[in-house]
PDB file of N, CA, C and O in Angstrom:
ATOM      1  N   UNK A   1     103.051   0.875 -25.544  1.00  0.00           N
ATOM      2  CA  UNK A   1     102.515  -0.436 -25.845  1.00  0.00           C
ATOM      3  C   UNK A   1     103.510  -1.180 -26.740  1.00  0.00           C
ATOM      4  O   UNK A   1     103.965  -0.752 -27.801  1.00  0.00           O
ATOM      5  N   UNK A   2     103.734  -2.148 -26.263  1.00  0.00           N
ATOM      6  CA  UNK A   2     104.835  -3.000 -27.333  1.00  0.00           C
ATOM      7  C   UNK A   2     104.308  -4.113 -28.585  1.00  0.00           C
ATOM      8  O   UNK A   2     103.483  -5.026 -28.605  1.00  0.00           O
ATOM      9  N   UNK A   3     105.015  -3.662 -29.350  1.00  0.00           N
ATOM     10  CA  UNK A   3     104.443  -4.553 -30.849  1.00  0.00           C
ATOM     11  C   UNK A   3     105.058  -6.183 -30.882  1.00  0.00           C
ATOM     12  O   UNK A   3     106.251  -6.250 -30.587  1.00  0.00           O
ATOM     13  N   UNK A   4     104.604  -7.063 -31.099  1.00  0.00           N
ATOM     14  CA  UNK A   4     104.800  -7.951 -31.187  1.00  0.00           C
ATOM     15  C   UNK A   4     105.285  -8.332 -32.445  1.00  0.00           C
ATOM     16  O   UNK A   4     104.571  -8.641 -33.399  1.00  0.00           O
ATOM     17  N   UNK A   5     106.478  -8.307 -32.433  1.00  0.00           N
ATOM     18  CA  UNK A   5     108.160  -9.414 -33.518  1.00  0.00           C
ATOM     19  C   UNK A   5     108.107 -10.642 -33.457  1.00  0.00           C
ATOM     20  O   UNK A   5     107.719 -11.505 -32.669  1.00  0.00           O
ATOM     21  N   UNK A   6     108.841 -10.524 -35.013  1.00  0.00           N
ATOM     22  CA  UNK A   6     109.021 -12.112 -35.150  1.00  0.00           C
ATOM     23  C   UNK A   6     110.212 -12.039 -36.163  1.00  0.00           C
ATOM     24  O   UNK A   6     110.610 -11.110 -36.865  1.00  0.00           O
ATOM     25  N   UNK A   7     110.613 -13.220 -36.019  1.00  0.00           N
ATOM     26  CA  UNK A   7     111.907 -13.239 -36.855  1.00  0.00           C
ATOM     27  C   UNK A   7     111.768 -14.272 -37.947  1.00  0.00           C
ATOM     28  O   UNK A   7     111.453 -15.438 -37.710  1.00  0.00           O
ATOM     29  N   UNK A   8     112.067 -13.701 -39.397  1.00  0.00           N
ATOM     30  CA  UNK A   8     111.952 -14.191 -40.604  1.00  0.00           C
ATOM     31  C   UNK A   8     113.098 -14.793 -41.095  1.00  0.00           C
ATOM     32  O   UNK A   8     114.058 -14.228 -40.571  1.00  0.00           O
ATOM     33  N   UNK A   9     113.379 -15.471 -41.678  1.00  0.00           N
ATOM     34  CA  UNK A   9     114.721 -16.245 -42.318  1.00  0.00           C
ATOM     35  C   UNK A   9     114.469 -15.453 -43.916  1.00  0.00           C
ATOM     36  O   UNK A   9     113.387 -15.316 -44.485  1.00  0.00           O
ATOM     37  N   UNK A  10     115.489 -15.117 -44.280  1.00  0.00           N
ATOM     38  CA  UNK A  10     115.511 -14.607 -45.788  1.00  0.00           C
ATOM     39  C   UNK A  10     116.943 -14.996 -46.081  1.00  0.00           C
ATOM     40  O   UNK A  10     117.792 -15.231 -45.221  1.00  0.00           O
ATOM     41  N   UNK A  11     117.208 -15.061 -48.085  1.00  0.00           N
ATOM     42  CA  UNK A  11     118.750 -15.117 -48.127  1.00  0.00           C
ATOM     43  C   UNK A  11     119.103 -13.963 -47.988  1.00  0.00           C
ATOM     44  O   UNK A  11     118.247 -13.082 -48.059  1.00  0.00           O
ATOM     45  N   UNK A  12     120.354 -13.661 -47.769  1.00  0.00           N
ATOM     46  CA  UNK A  12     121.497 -12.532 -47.770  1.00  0.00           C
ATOM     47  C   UNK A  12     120.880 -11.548 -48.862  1.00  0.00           C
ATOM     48  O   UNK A  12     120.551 -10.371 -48.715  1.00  0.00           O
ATOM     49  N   UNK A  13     120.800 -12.524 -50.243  1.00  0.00           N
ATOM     50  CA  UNK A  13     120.419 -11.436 -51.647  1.00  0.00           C
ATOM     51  C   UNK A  13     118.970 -10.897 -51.169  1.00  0.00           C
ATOM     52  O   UNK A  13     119.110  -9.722 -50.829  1.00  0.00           O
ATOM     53  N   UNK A  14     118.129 -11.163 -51.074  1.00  0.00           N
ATOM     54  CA  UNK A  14     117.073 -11.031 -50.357  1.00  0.00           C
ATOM     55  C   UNK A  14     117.246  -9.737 -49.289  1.00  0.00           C
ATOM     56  O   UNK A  14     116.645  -8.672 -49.434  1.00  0.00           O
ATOM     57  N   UNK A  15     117.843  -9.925 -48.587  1.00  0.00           N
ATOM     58  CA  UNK A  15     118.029  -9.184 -47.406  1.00  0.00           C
ATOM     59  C   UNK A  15     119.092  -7.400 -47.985  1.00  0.00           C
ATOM     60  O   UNK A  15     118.874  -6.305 -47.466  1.00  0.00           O
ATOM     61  N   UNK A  16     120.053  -7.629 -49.014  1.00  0.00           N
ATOM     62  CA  UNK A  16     120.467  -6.916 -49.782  1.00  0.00           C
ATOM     63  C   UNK A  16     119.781  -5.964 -50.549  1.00  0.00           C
ATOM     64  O   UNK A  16     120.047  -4.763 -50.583  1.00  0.00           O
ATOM     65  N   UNK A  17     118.685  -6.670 -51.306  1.00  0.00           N
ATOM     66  CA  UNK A  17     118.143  -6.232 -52.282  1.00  0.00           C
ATOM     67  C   UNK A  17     116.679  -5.197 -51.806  1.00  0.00           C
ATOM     68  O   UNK A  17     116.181  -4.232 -52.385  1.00  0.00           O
ATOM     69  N   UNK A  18     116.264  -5.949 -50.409  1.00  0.00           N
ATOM     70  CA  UNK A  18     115.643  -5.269 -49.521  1.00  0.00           C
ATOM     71  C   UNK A  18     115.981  -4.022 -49.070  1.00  0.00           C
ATOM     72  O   UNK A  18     115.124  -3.145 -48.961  1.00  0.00           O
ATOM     73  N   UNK A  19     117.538  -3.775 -48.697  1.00  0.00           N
ATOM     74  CA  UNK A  19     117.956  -2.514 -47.781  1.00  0.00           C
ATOM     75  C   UNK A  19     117.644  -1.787 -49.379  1.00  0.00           C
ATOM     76  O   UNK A  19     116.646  -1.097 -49.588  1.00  0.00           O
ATOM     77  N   UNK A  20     118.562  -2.051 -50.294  1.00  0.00           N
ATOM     78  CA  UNK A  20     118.473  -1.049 -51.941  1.00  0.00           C
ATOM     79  C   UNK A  20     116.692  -0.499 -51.860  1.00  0.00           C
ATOM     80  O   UNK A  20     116.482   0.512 -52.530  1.00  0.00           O
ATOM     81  N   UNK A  21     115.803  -0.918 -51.320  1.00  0.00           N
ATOM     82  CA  UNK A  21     114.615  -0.669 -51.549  1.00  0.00           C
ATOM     83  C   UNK A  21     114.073   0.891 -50.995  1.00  0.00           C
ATOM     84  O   UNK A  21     113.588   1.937 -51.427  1.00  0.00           O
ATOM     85  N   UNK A  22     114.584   0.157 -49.559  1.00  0.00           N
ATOM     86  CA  UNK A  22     114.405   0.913 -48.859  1.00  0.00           C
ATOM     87  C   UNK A  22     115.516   2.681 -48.486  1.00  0.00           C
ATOM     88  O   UNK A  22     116.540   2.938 -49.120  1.00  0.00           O
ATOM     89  N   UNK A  23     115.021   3.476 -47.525  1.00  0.00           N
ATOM     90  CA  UNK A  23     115.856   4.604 -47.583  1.00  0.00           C
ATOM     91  C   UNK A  23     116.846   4.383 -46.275  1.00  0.00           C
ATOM     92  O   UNK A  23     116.375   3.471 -45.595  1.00  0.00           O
ATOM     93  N   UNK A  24     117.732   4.770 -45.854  1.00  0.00           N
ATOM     94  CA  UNK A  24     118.596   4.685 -44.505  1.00  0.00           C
ATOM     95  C   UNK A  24     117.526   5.043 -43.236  1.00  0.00           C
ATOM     96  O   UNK A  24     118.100   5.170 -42.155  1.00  0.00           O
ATOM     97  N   UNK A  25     116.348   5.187 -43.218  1.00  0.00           N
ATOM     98  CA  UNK A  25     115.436   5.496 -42.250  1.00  0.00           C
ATOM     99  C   UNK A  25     114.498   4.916 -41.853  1.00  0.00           C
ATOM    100  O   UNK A  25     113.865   5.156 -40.825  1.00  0.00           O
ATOM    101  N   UNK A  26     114.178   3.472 -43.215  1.00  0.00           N
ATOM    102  CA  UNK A  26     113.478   2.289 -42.943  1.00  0.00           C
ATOM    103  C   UNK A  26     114.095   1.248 -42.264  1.00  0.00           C
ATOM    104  O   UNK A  26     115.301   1.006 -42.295  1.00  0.00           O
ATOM    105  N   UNK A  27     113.196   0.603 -41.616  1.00  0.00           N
ATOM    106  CA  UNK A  27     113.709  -0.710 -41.120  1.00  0.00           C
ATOM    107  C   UNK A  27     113.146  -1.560 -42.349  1.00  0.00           C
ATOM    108  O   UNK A  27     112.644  -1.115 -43.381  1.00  0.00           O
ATOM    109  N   UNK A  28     113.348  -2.879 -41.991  1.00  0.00           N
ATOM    110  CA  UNK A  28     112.885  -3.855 -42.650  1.00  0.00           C
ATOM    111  C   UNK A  28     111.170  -3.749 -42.926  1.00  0.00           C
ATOM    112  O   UNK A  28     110.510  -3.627 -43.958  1.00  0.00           O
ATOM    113  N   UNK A  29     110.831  -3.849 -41.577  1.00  0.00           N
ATOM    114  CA  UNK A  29     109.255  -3.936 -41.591  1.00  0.00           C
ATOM    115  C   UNK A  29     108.566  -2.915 -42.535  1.00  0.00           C
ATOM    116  O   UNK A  29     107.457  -3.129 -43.025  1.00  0.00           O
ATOM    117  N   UNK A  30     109.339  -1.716 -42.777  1.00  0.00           N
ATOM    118  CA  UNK A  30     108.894  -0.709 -43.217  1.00  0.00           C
ATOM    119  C   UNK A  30     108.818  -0.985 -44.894  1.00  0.00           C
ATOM    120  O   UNK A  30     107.950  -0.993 -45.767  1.00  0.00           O
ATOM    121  N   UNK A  31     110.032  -1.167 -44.804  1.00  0.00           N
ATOM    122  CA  UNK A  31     109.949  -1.739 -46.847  1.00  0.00           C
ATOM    123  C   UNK A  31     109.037  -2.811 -47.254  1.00  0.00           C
ATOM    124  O   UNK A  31     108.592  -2.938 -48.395  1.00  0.00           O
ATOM    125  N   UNK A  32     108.763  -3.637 -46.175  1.00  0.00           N
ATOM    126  CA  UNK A  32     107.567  -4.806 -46.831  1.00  0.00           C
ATOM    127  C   UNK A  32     106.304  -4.345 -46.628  1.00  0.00           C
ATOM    128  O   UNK A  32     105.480  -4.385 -47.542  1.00  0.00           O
ATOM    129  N   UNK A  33     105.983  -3.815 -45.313  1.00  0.00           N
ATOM    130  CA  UNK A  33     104.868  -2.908 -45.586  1.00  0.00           C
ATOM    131  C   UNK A  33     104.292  -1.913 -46.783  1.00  0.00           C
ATOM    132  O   UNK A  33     103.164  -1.558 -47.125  1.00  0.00           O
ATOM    133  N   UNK A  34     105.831  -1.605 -47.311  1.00  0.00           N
ATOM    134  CA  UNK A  34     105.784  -0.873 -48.378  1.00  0.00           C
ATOM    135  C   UNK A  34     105.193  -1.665 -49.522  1.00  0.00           C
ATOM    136  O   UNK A  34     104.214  -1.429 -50.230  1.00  0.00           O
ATOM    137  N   UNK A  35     105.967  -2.568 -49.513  1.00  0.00           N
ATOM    138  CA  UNK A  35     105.616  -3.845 -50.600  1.00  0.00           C
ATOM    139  C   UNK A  35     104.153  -4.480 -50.768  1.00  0.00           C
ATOM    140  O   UNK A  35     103.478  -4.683 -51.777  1.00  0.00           O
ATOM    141  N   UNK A  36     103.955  -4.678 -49.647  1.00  0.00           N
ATOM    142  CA  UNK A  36     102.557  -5.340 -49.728  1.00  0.00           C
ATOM    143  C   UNK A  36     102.138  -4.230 -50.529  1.00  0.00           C
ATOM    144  O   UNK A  36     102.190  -4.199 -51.759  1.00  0.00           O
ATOM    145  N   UNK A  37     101.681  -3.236 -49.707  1.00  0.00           N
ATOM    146  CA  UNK A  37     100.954  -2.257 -50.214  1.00  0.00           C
ATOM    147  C   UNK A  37     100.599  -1.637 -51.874  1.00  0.00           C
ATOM    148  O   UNK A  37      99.544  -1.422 -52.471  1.00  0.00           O
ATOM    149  N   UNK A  38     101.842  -1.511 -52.185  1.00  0.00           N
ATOM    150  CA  UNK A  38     102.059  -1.560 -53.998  1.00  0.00           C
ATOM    151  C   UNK A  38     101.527  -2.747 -54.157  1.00  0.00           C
ATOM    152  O   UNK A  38     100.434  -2.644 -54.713  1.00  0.00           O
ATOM    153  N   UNK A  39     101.904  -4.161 -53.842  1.00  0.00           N
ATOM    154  CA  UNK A  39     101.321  -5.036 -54.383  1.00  0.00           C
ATOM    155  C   UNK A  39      99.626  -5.025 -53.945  1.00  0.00           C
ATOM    156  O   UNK A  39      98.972  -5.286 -54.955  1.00  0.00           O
ATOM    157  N   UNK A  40      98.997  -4.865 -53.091  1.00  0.00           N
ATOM    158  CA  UNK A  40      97.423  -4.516 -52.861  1.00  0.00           C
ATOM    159  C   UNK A  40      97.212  -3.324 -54.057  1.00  0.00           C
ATOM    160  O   UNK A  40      96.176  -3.575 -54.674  1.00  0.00           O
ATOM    161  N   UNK A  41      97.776  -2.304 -54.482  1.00  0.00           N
ATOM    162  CA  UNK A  41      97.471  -1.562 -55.077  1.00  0.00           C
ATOM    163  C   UNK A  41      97.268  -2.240 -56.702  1.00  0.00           C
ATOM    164  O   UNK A  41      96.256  -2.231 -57.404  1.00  0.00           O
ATOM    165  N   UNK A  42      98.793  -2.885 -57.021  1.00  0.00           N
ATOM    166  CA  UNK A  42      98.415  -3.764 -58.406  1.00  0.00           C
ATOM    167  C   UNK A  42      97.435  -4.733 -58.659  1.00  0.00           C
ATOM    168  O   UNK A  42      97.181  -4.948 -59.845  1.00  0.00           O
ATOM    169  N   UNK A  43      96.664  -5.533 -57.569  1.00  0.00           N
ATOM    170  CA  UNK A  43      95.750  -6.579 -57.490  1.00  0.00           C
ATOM    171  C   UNK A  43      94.743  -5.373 -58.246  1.00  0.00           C
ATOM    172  O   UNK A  43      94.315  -5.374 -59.400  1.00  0.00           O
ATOM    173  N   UNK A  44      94.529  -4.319 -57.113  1.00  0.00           N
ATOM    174  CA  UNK A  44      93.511  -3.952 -57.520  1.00  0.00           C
ATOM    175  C   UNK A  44      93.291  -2.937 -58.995  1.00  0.00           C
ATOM    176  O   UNK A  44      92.272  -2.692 -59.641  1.00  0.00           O
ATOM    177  N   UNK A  45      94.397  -2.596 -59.133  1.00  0.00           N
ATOM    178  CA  UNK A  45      94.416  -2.398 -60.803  1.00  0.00           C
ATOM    179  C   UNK A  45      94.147  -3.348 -61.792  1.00  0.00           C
ATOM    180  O   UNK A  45      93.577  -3.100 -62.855  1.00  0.00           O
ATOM    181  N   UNK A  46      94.570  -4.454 -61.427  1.00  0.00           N
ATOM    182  CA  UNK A  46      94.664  -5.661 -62.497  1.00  0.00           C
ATOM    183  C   UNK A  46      92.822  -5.688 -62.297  1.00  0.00           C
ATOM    184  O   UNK A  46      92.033  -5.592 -63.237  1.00  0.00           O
ATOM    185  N   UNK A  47      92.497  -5.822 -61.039  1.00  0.00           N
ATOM    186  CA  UNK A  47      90.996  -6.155 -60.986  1.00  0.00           C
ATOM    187  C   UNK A  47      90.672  -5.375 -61.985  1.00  0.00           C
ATOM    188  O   UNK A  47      90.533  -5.626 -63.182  1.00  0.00           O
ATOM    189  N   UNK A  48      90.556  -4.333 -61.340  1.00  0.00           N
ATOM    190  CA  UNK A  48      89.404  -3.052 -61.917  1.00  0.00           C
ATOM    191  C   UNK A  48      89.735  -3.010 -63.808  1.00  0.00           C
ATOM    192  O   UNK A  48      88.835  -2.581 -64.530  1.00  0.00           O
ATOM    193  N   UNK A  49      90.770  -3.381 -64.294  1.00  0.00           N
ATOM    194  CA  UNK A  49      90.925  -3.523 -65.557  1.00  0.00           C
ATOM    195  C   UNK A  49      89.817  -5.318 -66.574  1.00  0.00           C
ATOM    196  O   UNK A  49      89.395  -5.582 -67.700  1.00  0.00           O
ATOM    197  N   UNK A  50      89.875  -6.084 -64.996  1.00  0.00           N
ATOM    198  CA  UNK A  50      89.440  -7.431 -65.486  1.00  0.00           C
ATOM    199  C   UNK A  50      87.890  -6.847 -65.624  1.00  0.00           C
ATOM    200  O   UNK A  50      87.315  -6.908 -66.711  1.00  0.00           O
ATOM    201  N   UNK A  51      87.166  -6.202 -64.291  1.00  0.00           N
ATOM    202  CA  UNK A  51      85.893  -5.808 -64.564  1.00  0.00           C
ATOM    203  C   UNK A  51      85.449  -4.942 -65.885  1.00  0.00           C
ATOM    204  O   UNK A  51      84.449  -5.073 -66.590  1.00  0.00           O
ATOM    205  N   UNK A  52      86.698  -3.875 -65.991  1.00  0.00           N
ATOM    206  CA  UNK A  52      85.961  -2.947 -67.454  1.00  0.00           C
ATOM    207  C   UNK A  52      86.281  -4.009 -68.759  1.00  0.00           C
ATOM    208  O   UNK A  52      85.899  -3.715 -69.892  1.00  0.00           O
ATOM    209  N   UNK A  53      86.877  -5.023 -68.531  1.00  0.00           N
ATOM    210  CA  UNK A  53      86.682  -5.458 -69.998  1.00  0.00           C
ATOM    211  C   UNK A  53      85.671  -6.108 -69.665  1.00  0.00           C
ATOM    212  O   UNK A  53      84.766  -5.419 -70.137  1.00  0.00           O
ATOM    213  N   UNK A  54      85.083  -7.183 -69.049  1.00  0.00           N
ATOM    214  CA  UNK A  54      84.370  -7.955 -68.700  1.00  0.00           C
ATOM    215  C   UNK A  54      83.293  -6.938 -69.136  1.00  0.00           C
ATOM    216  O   UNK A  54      82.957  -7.245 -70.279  1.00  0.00           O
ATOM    217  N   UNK A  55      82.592  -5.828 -68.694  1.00  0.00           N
ATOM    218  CA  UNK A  55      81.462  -5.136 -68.698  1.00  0.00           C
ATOM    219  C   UNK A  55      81.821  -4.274 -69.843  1.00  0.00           C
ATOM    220  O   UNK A  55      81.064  -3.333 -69.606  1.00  0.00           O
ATOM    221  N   UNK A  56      82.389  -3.975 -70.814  1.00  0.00           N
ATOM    222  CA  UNK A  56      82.845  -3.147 -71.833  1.00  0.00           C
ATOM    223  C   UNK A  56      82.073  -3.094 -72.456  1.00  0.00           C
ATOM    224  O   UNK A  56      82.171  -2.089 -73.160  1.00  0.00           O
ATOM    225  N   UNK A  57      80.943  -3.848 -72.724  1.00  0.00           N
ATOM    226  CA  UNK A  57      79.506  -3.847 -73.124  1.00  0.00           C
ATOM    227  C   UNK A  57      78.225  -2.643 -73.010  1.00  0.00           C
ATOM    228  O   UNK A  57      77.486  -2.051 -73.796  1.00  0.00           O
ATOM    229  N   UNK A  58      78.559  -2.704 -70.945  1.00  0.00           N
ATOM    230  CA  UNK A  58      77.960  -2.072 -70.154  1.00  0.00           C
ATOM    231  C   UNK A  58      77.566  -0.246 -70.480  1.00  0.00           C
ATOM    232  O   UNK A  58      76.598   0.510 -70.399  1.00  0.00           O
ATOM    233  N   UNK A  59      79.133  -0.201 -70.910  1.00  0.00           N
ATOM    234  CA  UNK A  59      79.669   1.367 -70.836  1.00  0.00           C
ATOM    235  C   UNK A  59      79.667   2.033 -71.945  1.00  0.00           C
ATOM    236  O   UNK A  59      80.282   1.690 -72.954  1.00  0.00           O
ATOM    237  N   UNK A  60      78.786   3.304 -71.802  1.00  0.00           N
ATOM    238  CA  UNK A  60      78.377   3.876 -72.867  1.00  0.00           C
ATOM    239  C   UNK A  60      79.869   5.170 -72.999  1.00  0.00           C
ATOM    240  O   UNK A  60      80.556   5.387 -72.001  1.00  0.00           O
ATOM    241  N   UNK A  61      80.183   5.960 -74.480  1.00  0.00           N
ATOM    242  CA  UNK A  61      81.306   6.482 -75.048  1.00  0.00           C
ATOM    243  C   UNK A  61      80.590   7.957 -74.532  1.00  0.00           C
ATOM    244  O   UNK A  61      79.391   8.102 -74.771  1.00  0.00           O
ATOM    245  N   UNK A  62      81.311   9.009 -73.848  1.00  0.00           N
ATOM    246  CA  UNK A  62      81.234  10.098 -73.441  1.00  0.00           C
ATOM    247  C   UNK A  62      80.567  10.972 -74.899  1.00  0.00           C
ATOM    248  O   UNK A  62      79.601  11.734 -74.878  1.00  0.00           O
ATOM    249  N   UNK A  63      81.471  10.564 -76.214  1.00  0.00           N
ATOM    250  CA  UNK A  63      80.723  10.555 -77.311  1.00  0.00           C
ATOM    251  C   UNK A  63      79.634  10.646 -77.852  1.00  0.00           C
ATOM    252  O   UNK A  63      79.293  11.227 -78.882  1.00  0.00           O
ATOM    253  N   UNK A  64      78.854   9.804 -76.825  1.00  0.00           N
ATOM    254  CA  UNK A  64      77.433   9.073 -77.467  1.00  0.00           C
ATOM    255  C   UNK A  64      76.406   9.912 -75.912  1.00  0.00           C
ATOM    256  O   UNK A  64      75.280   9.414 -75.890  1.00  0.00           O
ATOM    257  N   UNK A  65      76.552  10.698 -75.057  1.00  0.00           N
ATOM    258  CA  UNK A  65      75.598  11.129 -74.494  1.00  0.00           C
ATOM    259  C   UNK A  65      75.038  12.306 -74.908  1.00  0.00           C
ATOM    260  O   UNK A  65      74.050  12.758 -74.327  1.00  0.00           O
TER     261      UNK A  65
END
């Protein structure tokens, strides 16, 4: 089954700084996939840090049971 490409314009540094990312066995697609992914992972750290302060109220001290 064939995947459907597309071609991105990036600068050179961009495109440089990309291969450094990646290992001699990635393609391109592979390192941004990579990327997103860490970045989905930091959203959701940053979240889950916005909720425990937000509710810091909520949460009782292992201490106190």
């Amino acid at each position: 089954m064939s995947v459907a490409t597309t071609t991105i314009q990036i600068k050179v540094q961009t495109r440089d700084e990309l291969s450094e990312i990646g290992s001699m066995a990635d393609d391109y697609n592979s390192v941004i996939e990579r990327l997103i992914i860490e970045h989905n992972r930091n959203r959701l750290v940053d979240h889950s840090k916005k909720v425990v302060e937000e509710r810091k109220k909520d949460f009782v001290s292992l201490d106190d049971l």
